[in-house]
C-alpha atoms as a printed R data frame, in Angstrom:
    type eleno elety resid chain resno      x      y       z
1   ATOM     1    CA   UNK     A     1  0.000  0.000   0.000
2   ATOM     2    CA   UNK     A     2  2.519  2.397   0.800
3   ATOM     3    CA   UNK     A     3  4.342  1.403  -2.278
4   ATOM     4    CA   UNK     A     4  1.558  2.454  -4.460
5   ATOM     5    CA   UNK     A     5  1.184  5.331  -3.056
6   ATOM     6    CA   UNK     A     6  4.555  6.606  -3.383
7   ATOM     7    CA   UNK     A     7  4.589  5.992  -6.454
8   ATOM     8    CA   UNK     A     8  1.470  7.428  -7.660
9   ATOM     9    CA   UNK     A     9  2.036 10.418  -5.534
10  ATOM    10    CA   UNK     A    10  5.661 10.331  -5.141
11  ATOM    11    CA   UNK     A    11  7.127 12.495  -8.103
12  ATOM    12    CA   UNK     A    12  3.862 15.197  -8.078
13  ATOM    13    CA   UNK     A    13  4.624 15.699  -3.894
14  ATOM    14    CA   UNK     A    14  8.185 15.933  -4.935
15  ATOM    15    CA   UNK     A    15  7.109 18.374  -7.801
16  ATOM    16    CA   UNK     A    16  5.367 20.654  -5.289
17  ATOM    17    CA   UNK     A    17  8.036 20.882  -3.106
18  ATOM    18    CA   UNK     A    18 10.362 21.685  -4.350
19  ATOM    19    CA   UNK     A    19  8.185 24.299  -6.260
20  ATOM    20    CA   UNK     A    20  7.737 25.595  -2.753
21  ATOM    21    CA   UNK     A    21 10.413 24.705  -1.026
22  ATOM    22    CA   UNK     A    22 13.161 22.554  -2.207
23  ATOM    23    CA   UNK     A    23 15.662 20.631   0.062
24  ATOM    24    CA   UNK     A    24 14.116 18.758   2.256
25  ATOM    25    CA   UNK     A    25 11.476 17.419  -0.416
26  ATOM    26    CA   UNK     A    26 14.399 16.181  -2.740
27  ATOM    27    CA   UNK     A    27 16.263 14.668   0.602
28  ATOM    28    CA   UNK     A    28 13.052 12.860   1.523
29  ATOM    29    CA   UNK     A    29 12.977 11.689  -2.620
30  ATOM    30    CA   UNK     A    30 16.275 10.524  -2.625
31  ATOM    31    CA   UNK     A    31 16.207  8.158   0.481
32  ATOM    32    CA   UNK     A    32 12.847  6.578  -1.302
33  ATOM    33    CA   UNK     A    33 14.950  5.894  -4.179
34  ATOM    34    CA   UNK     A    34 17.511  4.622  -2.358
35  ATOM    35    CA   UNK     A    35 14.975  2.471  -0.721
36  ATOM    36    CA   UNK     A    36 13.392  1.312  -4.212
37  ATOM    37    CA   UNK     A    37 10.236  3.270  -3.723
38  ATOM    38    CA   UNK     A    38 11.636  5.971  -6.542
39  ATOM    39    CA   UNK     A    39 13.916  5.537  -9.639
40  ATOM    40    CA   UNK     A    40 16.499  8.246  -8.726
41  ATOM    41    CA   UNK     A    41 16.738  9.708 -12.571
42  ATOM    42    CA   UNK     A    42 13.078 10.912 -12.355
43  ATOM    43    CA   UNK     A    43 13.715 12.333  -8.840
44  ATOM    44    CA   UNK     A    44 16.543 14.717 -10.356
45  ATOM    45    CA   UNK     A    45 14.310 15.283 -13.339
46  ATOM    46    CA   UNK     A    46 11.214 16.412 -10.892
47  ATOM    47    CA   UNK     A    47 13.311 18.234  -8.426
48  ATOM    48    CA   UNK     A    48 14.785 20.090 -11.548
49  ATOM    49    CA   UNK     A    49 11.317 20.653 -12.898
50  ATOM    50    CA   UNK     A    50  9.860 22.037  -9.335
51  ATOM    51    CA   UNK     A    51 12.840 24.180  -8.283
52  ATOM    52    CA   UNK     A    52 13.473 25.650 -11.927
53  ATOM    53    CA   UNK     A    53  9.461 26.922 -12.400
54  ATOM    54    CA   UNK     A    54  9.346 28.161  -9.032
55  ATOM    55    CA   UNK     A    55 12.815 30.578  -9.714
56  ATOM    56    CA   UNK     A    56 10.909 31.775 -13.177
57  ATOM    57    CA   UNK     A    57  7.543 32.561 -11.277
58  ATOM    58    CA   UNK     A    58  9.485 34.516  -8.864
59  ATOM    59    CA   UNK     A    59 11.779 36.197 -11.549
60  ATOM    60    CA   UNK     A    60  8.377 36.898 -13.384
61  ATOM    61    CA   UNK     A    61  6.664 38.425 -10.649
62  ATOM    62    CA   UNK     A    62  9.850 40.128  -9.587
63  ATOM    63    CA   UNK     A    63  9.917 41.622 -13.047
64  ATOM    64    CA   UNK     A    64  6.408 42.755 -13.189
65  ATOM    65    CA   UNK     A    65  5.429 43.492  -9.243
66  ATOM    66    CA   UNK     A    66  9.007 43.189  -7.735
67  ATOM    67    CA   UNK     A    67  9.095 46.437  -5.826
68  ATOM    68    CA   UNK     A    68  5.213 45.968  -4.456
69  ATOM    69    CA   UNK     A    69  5.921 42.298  -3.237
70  ATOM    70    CA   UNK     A    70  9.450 43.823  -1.276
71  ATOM    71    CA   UNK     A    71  7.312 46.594   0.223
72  ATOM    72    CA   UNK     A    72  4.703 43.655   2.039
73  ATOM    73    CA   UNK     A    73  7.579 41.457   3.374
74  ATOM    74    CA   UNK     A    74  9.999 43.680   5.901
75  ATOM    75    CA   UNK     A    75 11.954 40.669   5.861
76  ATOM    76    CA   UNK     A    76 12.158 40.535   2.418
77  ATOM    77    CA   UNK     A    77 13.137 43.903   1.592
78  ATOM    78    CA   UNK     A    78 16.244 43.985   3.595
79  ATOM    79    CA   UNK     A    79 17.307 40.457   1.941
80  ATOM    80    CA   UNK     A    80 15.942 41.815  -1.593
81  ATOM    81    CA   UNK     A    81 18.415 44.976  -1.337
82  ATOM    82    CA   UNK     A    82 21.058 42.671   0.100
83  ATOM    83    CA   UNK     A    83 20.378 40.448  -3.041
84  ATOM    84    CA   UNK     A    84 20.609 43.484  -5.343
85  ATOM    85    CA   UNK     A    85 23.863 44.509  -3.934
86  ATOM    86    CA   UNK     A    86 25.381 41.333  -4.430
87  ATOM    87    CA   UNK     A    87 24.091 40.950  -8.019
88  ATOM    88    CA   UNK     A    88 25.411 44.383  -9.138
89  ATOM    89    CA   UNK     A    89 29.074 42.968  -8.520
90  ATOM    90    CA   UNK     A    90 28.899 39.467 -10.133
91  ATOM    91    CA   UNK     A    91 25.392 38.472 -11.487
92  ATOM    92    CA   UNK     A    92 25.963 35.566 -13.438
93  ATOM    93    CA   UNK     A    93 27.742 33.525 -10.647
94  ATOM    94    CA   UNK     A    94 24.775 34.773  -8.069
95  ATOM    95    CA   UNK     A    95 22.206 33.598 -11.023
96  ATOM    96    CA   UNK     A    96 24.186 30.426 -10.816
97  ATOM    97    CA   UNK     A    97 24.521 29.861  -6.983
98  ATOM    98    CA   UNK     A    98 21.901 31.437  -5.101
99  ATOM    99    CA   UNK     A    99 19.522 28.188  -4.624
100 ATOM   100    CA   UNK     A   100 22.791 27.074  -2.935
101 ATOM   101    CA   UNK     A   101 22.791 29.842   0.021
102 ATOM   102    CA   UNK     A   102 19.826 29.440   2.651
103 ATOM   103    CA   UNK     A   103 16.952 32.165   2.715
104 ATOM   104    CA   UNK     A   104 17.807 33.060  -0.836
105 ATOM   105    CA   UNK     A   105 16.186 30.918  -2.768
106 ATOM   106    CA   UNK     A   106 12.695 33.208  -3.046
107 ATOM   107    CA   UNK     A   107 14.087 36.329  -3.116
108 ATOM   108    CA   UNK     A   108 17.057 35.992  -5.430
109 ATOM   109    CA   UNK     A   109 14.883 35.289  -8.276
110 ATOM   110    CA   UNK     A   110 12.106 38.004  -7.239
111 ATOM   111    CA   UNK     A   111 15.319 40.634  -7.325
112 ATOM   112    CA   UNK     A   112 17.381 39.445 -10.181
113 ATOM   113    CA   UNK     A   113 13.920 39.775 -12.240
114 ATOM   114    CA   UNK     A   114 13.624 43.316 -10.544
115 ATOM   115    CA   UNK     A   115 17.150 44.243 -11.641
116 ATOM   116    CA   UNK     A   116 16.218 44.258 -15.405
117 ATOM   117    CA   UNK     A   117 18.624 41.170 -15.690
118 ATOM   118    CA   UNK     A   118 18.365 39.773 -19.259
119 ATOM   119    CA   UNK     A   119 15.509 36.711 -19.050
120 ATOM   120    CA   UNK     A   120 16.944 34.739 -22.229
121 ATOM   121    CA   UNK     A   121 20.523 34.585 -19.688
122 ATOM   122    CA   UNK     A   122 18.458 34.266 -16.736
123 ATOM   123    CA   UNK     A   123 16.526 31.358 -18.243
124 ATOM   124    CA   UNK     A   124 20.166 29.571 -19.199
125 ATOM   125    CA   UNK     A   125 22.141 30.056 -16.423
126 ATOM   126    CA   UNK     A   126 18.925 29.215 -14.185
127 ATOM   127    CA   UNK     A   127 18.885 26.124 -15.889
128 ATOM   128    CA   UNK     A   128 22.223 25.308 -15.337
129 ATOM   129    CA   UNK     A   129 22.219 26.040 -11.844
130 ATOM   130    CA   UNK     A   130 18.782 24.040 -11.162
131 ATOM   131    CA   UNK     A   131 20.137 20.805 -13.044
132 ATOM   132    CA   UNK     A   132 23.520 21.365 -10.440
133 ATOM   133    CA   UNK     A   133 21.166 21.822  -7.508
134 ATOM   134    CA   UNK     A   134 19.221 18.734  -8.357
135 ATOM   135    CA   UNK     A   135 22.010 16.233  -9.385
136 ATOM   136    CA   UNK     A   136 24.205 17.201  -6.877
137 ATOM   137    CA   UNK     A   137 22.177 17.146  -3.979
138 ATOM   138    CA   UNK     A   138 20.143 14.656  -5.241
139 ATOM   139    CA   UNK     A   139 23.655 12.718  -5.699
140 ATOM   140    CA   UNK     A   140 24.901 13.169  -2.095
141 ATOM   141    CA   UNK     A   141 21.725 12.746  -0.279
142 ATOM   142    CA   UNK     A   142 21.173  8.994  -2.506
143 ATOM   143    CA   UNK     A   143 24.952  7.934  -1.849
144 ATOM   144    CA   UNK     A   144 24.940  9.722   1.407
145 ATOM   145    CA   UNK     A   145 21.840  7.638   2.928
146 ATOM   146    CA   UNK     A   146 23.814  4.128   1.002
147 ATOM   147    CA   UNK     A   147 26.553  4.949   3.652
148 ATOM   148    CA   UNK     A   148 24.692  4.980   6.487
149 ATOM   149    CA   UNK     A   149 22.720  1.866   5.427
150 ATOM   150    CA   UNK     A   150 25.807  0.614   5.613
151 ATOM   151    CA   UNK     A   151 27.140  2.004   8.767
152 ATOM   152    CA   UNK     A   152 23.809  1.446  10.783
153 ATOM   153    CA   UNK     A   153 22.815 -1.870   9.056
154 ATOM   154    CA   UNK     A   154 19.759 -3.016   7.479
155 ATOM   155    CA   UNK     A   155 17.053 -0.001   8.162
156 ATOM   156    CA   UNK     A   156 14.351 -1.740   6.499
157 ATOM   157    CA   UNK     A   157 12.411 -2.257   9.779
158 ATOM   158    CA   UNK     A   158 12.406  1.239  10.738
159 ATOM   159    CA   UNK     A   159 12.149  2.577   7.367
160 ATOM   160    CA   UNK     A   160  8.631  3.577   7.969
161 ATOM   161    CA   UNK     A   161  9.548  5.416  11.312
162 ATOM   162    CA   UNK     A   162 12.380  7.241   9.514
163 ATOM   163    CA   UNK     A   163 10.168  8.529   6.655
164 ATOM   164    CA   UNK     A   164  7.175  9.432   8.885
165 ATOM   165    CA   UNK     A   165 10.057 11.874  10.897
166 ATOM   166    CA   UNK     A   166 12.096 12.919   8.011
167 ATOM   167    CA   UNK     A   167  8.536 14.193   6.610
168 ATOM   168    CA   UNK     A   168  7.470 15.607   9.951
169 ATOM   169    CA   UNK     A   169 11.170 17.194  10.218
170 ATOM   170    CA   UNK     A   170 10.148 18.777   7.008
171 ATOM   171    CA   UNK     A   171  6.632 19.790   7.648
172 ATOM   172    CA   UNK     A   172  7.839 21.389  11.230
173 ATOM   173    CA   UNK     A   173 10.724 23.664   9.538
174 ATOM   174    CA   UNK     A   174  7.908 24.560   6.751
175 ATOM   175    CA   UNK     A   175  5.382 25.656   9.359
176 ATOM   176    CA   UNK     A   176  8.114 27.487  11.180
177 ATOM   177    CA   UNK     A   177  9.396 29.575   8.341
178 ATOM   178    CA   UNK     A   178  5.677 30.465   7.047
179 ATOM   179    CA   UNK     A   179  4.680 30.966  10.704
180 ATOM   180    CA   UNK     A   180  7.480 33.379  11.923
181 ATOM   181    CA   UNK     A   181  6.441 36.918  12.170
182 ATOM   182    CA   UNK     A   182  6.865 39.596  10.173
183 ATOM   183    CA   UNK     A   183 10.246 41.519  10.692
184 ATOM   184    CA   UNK     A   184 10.198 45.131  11.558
């Protein structure tokens, strides 16, 4: 049963998350691959698809409502001018790297499309840098959970239990970033 369902509902939940949020949704995908439940190609190829459409949303909006969207979100203003600064001295290599550097992963793409920053380069070098994101942390997490199989021994038995608190792991730091109040 729980086979079927992961893999009926496996690579859309994966798709979602990491539209909306990204590493913990691939790290959770890559330990079901590693435990058979997913083929790990199509997990890189979904986390790729979900992290990439969520950066061109966000440039989008950034290019059409960017300022407007800063303005709501205190804490987003100071990281969006933080994000501009940074982008001003070397944009490609931030285009390439931001999904890479925690909290930066929304607003970088809301203030690169804000900057005026070409969409045809965005669009490449976005690419590029989702496909690294996805393959290489897809990559580690798959080989990295092998080596602890084979450290800790056969976790087939508790396989269940570690799923049920990676997801609640995940579902706690979601509810704590969306719940955390608004900076001043």
């Amino acid at each position: 049963m729980l086979e079927d369902l992961l893999q009926q509902f496996g690579y859309p939940a994966l798709l979602l998350g990491t539209f909306l949020e990204g590493e913990m949704s691939l790290l959770l995908a890559a330990y079901l691959a590693l435990r058979g439940y997913l083929n790990l190609e199509a997990v890189v190829l979904f986390a790729f698809c979900g992290t990439f459409a969520s950066d061109q949303l966000w440039y989008y909006l950034g290019r059409r409502h960017g300022r407007r969207l800063l303005v709501r979100r205190p804490r987003w203003q100071a990281l969006g001018d933080q994000a501009l600064r940074h982008l001003r001295r070397h944009p490609d290599l931030w285009v390439l790297s931001f999904r890479f550097i925690y909290g930066m992963r929304t607003v970088m793409p809301l203030a690169i499309g804000l900057s005026g920053y070409s969409w045809r380069r965005y669009v490449l070098l976005d690419a590029i840098g989702a496909a690294l994101w996805a393959g290489g942390l897809g990559l580690a997490a798959y080989h990295l959970g092998a080596a602890l199989e084979l450290l800790l021994g056969d976790l087939r038995r508790y396989q269940l239990y570690v799923l049920a608190a990676l997801a609640l792991l995940g579902a706690a730091l979601w509810l704590r970033r969306r719940g955390r109040p608004p900076e001043s």
